[in-house]
C-alpha positions in Angstrom: -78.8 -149.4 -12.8 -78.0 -149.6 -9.3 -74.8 -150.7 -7.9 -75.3 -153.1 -4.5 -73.0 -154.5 -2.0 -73.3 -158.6 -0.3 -73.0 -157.9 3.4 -71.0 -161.1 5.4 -74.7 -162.2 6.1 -75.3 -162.7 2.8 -77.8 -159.7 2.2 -77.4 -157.0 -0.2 -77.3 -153.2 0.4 -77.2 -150.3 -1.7 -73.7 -148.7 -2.5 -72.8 -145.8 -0.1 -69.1 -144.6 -1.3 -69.1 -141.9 1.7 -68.9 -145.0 3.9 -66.0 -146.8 1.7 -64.0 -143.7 1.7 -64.1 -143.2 5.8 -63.8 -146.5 6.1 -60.8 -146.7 4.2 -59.8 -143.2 5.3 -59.8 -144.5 9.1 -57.7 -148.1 7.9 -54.9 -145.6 6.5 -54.6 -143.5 9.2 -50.7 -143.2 9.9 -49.5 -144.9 7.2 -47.0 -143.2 4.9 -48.3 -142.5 1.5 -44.9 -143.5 -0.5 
């Protein structure tokens, strides 16, 4: 079973977790962890 994600343009893509986490990663930059 594969796990998918809906792109804003409605089409689906295959997960990619390495792109979550630096996504994520970058979003939190700064930010104080308490």
């Amino acid at each position: 079973m594969s796990m998918y994600v809906l792109k804003r343009n409605g089409r689906r893509e295959s997960v990619h977790f390495d792109k979550i986490t630096s996504r994520v990663s970058k979003l939190c930059y700064g930010l104080d962890a308490k």
